[in-house]
C-alpha positions as CSV (number, residue, x, y, z in Angstrom):
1,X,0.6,18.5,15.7
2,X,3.2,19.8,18.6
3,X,4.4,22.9,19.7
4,X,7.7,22.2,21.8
5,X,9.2,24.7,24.2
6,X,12.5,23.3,25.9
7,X,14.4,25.5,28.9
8,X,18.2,23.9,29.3
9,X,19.5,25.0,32.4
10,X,22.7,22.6,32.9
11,X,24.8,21.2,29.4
12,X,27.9,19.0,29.3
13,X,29.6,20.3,27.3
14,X,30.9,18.1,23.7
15,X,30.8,18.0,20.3
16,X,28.2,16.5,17.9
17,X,29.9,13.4,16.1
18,X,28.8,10.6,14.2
19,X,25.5,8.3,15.8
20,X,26.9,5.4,17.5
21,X,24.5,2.2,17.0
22,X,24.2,-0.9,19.0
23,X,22.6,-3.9,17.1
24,X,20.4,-6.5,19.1
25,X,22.1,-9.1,22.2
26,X,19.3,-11.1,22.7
27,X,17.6,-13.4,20.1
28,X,14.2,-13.6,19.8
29,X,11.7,-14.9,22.5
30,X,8.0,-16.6,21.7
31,X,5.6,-13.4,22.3
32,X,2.6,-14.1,23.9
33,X,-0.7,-12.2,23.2
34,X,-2.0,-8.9,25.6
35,X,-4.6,-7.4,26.8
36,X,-4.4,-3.8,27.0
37,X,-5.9,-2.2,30.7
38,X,-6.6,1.4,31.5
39,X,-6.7,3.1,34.7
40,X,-8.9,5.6,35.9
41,X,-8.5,9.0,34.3
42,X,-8.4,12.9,34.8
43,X,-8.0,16.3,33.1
44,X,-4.3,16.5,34.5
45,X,-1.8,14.0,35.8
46,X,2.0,13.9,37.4
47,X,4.3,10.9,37.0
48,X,7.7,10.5,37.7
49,X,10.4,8.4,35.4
50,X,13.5,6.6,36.3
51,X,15.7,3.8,35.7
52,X,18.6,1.7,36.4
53,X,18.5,1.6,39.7
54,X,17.8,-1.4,41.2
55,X,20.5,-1.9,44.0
56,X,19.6,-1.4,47.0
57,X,22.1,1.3,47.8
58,X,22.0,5.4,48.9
59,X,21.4,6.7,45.5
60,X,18.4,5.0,45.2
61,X,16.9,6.1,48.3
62,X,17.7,9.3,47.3
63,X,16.3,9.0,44.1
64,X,13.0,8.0,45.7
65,X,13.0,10.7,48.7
66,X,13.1,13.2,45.5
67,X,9.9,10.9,43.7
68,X,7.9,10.9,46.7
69,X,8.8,15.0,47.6
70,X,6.7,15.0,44.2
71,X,3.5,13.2,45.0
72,X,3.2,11.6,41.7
73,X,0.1,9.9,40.3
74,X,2.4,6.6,39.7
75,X,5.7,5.9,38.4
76,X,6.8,4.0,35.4
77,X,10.5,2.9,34.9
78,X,13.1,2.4,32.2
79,X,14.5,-0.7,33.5
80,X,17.0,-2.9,35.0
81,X,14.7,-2.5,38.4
82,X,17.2,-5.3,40.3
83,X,20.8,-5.9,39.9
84,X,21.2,-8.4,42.1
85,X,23.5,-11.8,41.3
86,X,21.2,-14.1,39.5
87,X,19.4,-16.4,39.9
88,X,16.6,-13.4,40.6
89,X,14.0,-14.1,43.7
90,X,10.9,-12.1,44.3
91,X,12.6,-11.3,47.6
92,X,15.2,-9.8,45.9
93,X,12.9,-7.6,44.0
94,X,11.2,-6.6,47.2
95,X,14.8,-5.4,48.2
96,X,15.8,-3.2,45.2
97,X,12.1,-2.0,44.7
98,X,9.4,-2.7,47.3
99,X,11.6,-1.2,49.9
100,X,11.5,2.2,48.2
101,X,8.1,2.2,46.4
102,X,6.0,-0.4,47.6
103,X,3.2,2.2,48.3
104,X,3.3,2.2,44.6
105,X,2.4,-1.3,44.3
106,X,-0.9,-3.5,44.0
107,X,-0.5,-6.1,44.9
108,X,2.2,-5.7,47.5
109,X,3.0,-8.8,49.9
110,X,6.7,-7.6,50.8
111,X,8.4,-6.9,54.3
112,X,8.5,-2.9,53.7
113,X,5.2,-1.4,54.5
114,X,1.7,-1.0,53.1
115,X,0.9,-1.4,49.4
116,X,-1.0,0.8,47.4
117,X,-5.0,0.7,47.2
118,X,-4.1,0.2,42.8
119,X,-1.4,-0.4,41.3
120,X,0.4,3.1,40.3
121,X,4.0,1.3,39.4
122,X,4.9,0.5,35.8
123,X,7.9,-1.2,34.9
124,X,9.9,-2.0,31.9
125,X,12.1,-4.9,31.8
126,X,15.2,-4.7,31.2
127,X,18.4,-7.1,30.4
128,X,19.2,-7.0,35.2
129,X,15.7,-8.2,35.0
130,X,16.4,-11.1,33.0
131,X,18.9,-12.4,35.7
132,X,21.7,-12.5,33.4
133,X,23.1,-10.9,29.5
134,X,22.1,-12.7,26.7
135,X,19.3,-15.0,26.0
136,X,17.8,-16.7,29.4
137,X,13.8,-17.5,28.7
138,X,12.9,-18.3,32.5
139,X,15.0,-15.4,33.9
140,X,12.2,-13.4,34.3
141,X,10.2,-15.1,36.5
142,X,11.1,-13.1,39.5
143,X,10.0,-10.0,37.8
144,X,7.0,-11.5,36.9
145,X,6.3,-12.4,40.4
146,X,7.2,-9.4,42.1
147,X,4.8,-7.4,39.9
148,X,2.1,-9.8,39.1
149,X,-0.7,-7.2,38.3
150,X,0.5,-5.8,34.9
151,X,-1.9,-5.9,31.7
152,X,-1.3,-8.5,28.9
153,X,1.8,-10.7,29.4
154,X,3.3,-8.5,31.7
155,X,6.4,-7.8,29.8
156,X,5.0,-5.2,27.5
157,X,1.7,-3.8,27.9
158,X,-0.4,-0.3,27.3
159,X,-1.6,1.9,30.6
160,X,-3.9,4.7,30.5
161,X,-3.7,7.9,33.0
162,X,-5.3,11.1,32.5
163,X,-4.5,12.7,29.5
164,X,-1.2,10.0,29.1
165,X,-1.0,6.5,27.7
166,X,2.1,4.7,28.3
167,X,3.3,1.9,26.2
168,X,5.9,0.0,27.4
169,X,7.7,-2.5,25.0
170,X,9.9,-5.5,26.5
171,X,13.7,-4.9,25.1
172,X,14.8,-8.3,26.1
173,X,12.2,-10.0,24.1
174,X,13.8,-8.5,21.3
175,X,12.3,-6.8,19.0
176,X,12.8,-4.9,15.6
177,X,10.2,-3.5,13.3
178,X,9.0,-6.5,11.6
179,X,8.5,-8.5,14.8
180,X,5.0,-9.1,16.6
181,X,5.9,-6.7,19.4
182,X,6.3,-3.6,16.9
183,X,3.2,-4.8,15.1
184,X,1.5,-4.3,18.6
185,X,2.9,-1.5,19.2
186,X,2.3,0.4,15.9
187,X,-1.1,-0.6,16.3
188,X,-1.7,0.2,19.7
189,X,-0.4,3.6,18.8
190,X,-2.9,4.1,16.0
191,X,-5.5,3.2,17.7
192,X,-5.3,5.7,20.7
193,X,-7.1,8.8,21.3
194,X,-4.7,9.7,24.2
195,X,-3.5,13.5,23.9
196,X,0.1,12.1,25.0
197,X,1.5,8.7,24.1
198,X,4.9,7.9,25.8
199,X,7.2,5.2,24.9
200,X,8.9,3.9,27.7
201,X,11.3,1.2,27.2
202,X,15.1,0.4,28.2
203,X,17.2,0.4,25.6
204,X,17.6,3.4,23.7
205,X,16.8,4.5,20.2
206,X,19.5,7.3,20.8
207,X,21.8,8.0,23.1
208,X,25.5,9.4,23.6
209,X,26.2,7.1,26.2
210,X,28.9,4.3,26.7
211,X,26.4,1.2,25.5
212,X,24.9,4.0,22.8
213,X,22.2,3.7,20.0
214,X,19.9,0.5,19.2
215,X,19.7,0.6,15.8
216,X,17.1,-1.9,16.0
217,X,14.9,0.3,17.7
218,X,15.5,3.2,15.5
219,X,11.8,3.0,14.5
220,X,9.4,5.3,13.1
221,X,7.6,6.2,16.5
222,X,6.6,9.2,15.5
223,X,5.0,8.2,12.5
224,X,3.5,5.5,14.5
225,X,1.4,8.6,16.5
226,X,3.9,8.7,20.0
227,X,4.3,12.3,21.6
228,X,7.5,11.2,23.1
229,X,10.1,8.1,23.9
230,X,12.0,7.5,27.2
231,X,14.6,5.0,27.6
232,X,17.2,4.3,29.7
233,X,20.4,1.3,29.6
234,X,22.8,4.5,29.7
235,X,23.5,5.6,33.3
236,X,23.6,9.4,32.5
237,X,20.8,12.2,31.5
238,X,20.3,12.5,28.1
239,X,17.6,14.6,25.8
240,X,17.6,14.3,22.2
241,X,15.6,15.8,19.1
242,X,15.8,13.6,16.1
243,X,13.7,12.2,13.5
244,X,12.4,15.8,12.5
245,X,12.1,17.9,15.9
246,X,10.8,14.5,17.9
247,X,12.3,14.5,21.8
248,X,14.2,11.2,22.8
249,X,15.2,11.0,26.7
250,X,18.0,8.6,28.5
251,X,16.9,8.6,32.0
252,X,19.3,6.1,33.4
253,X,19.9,7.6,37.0
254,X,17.7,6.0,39.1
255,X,20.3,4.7,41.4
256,X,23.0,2.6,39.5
257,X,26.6,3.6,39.3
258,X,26.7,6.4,36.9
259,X,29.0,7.1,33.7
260,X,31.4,10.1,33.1
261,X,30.2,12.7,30.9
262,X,30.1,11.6,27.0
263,X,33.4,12.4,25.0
264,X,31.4,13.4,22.2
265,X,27.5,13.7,21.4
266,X,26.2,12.2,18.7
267,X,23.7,14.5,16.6
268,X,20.3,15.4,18.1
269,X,22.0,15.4,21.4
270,X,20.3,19.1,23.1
271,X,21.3,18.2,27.1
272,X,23.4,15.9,29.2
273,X,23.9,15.0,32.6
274,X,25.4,12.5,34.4
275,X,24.0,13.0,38.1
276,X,21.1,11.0,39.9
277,X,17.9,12.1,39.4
278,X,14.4,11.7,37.7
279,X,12.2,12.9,35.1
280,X,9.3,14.6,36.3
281,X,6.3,14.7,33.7
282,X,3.2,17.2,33.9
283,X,0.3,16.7,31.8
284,X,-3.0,18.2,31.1
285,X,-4.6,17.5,27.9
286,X,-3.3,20.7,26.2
287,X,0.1,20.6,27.3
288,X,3.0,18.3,28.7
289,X,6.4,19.1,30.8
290,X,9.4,17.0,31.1
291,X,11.7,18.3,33.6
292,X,14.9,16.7,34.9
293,X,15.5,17.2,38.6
294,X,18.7,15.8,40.2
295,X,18.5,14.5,43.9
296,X,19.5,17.7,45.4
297,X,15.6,19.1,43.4
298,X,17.5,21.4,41.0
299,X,16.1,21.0,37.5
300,X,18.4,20.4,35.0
301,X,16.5,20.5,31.9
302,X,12.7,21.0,31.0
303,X,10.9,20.3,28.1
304,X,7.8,21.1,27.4
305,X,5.1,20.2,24.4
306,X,1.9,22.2,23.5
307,X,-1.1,20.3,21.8
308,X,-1.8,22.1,18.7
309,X,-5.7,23.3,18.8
310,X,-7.7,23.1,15.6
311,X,-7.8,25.7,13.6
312,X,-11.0,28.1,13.6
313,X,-14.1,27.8,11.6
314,X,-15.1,30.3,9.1
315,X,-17.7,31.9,7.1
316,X,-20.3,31.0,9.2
317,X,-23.7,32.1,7.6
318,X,-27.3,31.3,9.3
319,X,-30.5,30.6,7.4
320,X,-34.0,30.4,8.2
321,X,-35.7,27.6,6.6
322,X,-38.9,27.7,8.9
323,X,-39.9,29.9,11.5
324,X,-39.1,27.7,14.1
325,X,-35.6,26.1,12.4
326,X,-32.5,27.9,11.4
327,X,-29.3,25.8,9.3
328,X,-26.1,26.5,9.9
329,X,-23.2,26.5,7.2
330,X,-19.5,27.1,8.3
331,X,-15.6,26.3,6.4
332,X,-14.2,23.8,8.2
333,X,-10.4,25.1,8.4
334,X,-8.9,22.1,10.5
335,X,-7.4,19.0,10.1
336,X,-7.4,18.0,13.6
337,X,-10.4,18.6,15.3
338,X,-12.5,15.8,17.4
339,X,-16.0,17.6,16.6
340,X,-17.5,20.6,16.7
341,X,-19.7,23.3,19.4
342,X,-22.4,25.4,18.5
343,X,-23.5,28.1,20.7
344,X,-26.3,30.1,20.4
345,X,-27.7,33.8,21.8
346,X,-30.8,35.6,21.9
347,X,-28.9,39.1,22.2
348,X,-25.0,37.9,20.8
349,X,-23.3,38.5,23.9
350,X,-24.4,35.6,26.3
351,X,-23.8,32.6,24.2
352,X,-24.5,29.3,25.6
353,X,-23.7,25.4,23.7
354,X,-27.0,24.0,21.7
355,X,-25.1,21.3,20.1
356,X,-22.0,19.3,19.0
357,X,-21.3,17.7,15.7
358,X,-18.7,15.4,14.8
359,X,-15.4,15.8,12.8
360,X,-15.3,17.4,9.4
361,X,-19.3,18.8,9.6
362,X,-20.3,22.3,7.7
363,X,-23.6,22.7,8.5
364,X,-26.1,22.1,11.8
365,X,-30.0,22.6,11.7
366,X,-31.2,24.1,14.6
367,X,-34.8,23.4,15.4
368,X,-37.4,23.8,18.1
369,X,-36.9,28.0,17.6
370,X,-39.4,31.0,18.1
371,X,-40.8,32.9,15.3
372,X,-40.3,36.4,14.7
373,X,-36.6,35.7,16.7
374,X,-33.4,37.1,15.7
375,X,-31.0,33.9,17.3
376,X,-27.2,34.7,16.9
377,X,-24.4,31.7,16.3
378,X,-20.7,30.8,16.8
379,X,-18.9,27.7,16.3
380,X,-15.7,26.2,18.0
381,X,-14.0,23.1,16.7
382,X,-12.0,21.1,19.6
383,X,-9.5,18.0,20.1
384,X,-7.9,16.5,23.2
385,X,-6.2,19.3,23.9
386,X,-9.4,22.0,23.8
387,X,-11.1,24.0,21.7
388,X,-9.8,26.5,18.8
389,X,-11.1,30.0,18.4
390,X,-14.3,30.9,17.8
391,X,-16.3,31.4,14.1
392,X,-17.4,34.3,12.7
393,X,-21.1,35.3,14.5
394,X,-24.0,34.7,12.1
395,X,-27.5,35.7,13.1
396,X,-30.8,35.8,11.2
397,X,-34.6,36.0,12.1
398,X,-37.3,32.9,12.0
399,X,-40.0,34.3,10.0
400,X,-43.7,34.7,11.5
401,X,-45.5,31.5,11.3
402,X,-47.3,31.2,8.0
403,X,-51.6,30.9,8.6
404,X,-52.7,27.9,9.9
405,X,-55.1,27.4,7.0
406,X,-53.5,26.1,4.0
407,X,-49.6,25.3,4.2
408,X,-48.8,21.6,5.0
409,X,-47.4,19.8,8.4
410,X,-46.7,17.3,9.4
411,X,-44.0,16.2,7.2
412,X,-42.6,13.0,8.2
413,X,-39.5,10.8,6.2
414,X,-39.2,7.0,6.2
415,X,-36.5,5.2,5.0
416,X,-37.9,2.2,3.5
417,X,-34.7,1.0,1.8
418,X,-31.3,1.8,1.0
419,X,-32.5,3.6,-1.9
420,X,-35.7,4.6,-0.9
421,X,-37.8,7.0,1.5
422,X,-41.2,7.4,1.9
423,X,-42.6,10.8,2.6
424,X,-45.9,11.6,3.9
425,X,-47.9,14.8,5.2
426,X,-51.1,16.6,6.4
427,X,-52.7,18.2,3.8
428,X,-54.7,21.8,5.5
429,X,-56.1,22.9,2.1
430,X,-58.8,20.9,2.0
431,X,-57.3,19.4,-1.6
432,X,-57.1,22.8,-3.3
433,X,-53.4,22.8,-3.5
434,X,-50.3,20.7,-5.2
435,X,-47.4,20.2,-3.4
436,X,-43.6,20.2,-5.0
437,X,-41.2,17.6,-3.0
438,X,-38.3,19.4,-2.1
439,X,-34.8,17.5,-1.3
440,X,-31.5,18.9,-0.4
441,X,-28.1,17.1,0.6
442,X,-26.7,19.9,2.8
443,X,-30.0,21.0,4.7
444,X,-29.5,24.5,3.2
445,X,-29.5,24.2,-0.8
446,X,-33.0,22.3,-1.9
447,X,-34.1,21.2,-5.6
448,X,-37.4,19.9,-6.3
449,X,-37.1,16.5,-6.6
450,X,-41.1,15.9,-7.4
451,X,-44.6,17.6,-8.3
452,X,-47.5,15.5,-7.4
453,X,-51.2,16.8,-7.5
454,X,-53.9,18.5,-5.5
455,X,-54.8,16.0,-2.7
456,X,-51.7,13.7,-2.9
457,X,-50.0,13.2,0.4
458,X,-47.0,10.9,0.2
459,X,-44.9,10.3,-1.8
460,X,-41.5,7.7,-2.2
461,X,-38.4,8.6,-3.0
462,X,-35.9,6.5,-4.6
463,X,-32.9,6.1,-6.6
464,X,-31.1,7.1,-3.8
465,X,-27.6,6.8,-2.2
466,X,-26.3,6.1,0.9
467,X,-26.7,10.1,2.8
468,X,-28.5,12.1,4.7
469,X,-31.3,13.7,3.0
470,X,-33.2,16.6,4.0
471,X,-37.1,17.3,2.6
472,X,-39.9,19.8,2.6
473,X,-42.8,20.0,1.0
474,X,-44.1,23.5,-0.4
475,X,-48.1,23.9,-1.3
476,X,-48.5,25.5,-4.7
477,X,-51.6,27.0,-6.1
478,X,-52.0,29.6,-9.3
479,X,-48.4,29.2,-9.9
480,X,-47.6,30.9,-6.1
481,X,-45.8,29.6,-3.2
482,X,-48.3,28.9,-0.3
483,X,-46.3,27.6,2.5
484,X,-44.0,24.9,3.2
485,X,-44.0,21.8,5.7
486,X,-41.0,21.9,8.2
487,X,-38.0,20.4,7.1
488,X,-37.6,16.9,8.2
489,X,-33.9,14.4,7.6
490,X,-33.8,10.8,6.6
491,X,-30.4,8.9,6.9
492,X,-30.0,5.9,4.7
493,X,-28.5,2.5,6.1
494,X,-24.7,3.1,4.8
495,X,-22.7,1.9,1.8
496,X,-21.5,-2.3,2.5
497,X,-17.3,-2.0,3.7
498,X,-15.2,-3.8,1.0
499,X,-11.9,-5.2,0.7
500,X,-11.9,-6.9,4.3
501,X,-8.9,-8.8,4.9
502,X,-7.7,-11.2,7.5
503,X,-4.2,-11.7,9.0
504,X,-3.0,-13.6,11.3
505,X,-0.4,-12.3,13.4
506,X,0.1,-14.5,16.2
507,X,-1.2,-17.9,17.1
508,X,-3.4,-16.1,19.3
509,X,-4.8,-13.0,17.3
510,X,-6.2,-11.7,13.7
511,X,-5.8,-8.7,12.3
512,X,-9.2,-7.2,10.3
513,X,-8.7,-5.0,7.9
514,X,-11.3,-3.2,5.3
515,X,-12.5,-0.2,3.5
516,X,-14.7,2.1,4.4
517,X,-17.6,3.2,1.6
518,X,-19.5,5.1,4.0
519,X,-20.2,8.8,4.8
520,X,-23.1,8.3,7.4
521,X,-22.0,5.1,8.8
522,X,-21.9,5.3,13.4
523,X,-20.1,2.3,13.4
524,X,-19.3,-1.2,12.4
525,X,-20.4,-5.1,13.2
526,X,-17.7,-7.5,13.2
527,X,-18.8,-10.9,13.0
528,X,-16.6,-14.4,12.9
529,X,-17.2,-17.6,11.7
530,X,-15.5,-20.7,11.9
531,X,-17.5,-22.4,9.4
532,X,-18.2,-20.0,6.9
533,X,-21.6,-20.0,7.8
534,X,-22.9,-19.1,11.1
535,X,-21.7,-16.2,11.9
536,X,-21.5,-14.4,15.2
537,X,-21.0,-10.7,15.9
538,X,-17.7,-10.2,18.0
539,X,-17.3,-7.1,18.1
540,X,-18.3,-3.0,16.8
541,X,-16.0,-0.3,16.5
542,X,-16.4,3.6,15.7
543,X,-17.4,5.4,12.3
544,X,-13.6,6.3,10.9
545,X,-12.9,3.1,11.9
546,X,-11.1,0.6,9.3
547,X,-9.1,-2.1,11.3
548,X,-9.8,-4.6,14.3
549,X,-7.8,-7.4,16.0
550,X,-9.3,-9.9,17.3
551,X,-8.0,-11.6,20.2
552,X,-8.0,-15.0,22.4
553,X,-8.0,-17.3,19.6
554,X,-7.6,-20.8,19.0
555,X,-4.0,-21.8,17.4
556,X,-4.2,-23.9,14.3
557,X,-7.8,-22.9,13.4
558,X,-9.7,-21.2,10.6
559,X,-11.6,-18.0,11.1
560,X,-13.7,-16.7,8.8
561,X,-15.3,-12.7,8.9
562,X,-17.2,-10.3,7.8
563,X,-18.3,-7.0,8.6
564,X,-21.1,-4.4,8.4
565,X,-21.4,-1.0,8.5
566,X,-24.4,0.5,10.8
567,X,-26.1,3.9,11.8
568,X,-29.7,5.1,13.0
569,X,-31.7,3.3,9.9
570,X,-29.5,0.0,10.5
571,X,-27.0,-1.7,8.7
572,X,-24.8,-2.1,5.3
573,X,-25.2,-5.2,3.4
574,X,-22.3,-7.2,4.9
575,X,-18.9,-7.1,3.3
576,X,-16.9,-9.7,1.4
577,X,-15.8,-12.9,3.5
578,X,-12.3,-12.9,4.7
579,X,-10.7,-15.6,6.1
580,X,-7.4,-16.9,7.9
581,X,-5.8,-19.9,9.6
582,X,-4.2,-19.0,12.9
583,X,-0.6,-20.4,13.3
584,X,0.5,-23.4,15.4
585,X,2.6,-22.2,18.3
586,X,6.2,-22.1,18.0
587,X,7.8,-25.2,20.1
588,X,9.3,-24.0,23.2
């Protein structure tokens, strides 16, 4: 899905050895649930990312002297954001981070200056923040304090920017790929339509460093859907490709003492440095920079990715079906694309946008034309990160309007059930003609699907399935072809979702899974229960939709679901009942 372009302009030298791998210090804390927050967005977006430097000392301010010199749209960290002697104050905090970003920071109550109007600081935690190595559950409530605007529980959390969603896990809660933090995390991935998904988190995945690889957090993030995972823990520059050509950064030089250059590199290891400095990240939605820029502004190292655009549309055709509606066929060629544009021109040179259609369409029908017109085409598909090439140009000419004695109109299609749709129309032949019902599935290819005789005008469809349908009715006399209605669409309610299951992952949240059966479903009802009979709806979610979790939750009770799936003619019969008991809370 990435193209990666990477310019290294300082190396350490060393040799590629063996990976190093750290297992887990800290044994594992009660999660708590979140609640995900975005804030505001735009087409492009800098942010700046460091760690480990939480001491109050020169490097730091020069660290942040070179942050601000950037003017980024916030910061995030990689940790260890105060390493002052336990036990941790807020004060202390204030110190080793308000006194060098608190116009970063909403809410701000420090001794330093002015806050910022929002929040634009994201922290990770890491083990400094905890107050002390090894397990302490109340060490954190300094950090907590200090930065008491954070989404969810505050110790890991999802933040939207522009074009970037950060998700920043909580290493001292400890967590591996079975535990309720991955869970959140894999599914917080899945369900984003960010172009660019960073991890940020302290400990590393990777690294060459002194305190090296967490094997624990070897995971499968890019699998998961992230663009890219930042770390820190190791006090040294570090960029790695591993896990088939995906980027791994150490940015551990945000102010702490730094470490010697790595004897030896373990494999993946592309670009070292052990200077302070931070990473400086550009992003628009087509493209994203990391560049490494010690404190004197050189760059170091720069990385950059390029969101792959869909692939083109082809054979492209245009076909008159009235003389005032053309359909459009076209290959779709992409496995990537959001949707599609269709643009239009009177002369095929000044094309302007007549519609959009959604992901995996071949065909539009364009209505509302001019007779006797020749109307020229081209299609675009498009993602986050803009659009692809553009079709093949198709043009055709609406044919002149048929005599406005005898040919039907007024065509209109009622869905009556999920099986059925009643047609109806004006017959202008004063009952000398029969009429054959025509029905296609594409809007292009029609069959007749009934004859009925002189006079008759309606007629009911059924024995259908759940689709779009596309009719016209065509007056027939002596054998011959005397005109045709315009074509007119019916879309039945959609095909039930089966399969739902229910899973309880915390004491505080249940997962929803199900099967879609639907090809013209908009979207879906979930409903809850918790006696198996009245049911409430909770929640919707899109079309390609197949999972929900649902959230804020009573420990210790049953829930019981089902869902539905909807578009323009209404909804599915509803789904099989699912249903779960949510866990009691584990004691303190």
């Amino acid at each position: 899905m990435l193209r990666r372009v990477c310019k290294l302009l300082r190396l350490h030298p060393g040799s590629a050895g063996k990976p190093r791998s750290r297992r887990g210090r800290f044994p594992r804390i009660v999660l708590e649930a979140l609640e995900d927050r975005l804030t505001p967005s735009g087409s492009t977006v800098r942010f700046a990312v460091m760690g480990d430097y939480g001491t109050a000392q020169q490097p730091e301010q020069d660290v942040a002297n070179l942050i601000h010199s950037w003017n980024p749209d916030f910061i995030t960290t990689t940790g260890d954001n105060n390493y002052s002697t336990p036990p941790l104050t807020a004060a202390s905090y204030d110190t080793t981070v308000g006194q060098y970003y608190h116009d970063f920071i909403n809410p701000y109550s420090g001794v330093y200056g002015a806050g910022a109007a929002a929040n634009r600081f994201w922290p990770s935690m890491g083990e400094h923040d905890w107050g002390a190595l090894g397990n302490n559950p109340t060490g954190d409530q300094a950090y907590l304090s200090f930065f008491s605007s954070l989404p969810g529980n505050q110790r890991y959390y999802t933040v939207t920017q522009g074009p970037v969603q950060l998700f920043i896990p909580n290493e001292p809660d400890r967590w591996d790929r079975i535990s309720t933090q991955a869970q959140w995390l894999q599914g917080a991935l899945a369900s984003s339509t960010a172009p660019w998904k960073v991890v940020v988190m302290s400990f590393p995945p990777y690294s060459s460093g002194l305190e090296g690889s967490t094997g624990d957090l070897e995971l499968p993030f890019q699998a998961w859907g992230a663009s890219a995972v930042v770390s820190g823990h190791d006090h040294f520059y570090e960029r790695l490709i591993e896990d088939n050509n995906f980027p791994y950064f150490v940015v551990g030089t945000g102010g702490a003492g730094l470490e010697a250059p790595p004897a030896s590199l373990i494999a993946g290891s592309k670009v070292q440095a052990s200077v302070w400095g931070a990473l400086k990240v550009d992003a628009s939605p087509s493209q994203i920079t990391f560049s490494f820029v010690n404190t004197a502004g050189t760059v170091l190292d720069t990385y950059t990715m390029n969101y792959v655009l869909p692939a083109a549309p082809s054979n492209l055709t245009a076909t008159a079906v009235s003389s005032t509606q053309i359909n459009l066929k076209w290959t779709d060629n992409s496995t990537n694309e959001t949707g599609y544009a269709i643009e239009r021109s009177s002369d095929g040179t000044n094309f302007s946008q007549v519609a959009t259609a959604g992901p995996a369409t071949t065909n539009y029908l364009d209505s509302g034309l001019t007779a006797s017109t020749t109307y020229y085409y081209r299609v675009t598909a498009y993602n986050a990160g803009g659009s692809s090439a553009y079709s093949n140009q198709a043009n055709t000419v609406t044919p002149a309007p048929l005599p406005p004695i005898g040919p039907p109109t007024n065509l209109t299609a009622s869905v009556a059930s999920a099986s059925r749709v009643n047609l109806a129309w004006t017959d202008n032949s004063a009952g000398l003609y029969s009429f054959q019902v025509e029905r296609s599935t594409d809007g292009s290819t029609y069959a007749v699907a009934a004859t009925v005789g002189a006079g008759v005008t309606s007629y009911a469809d059924t024995g259908l399935t759940s689709a779009t349908y596309y009719y016209q009715v065509v007056a027939t006399a002596l054998s011959s072809n005397r005109g045709a209605t315009s074509v007119v669409s019916a879309v039945l309610a959609p095909a039930a979702p089966s399969n739902l299951t229910a899973t309880a992952v915390s004491g505080t949240q249940i997962n929803l899974k199900w099967t879609n059966n639907a090809a013209n479903a908009t979207g879906f009802k979930i409903q809850r229960s918790t006696d198996g009979t009245n049911f409430t709806t909770i929640a919707t979610a899109g079309p390609a939709t197949t999972n929900y979790l649902d959230s804020g939750l009573t420990v210790s009770t049953t829930y019981i679901y089902r869902v539905a799936a909807s578009n323009a003619s209404g909804s599915s019969a509803y789904s099989s009942k699912a249903s779960t008991v949510t866990p009691a809370p584990l004691p303190p």
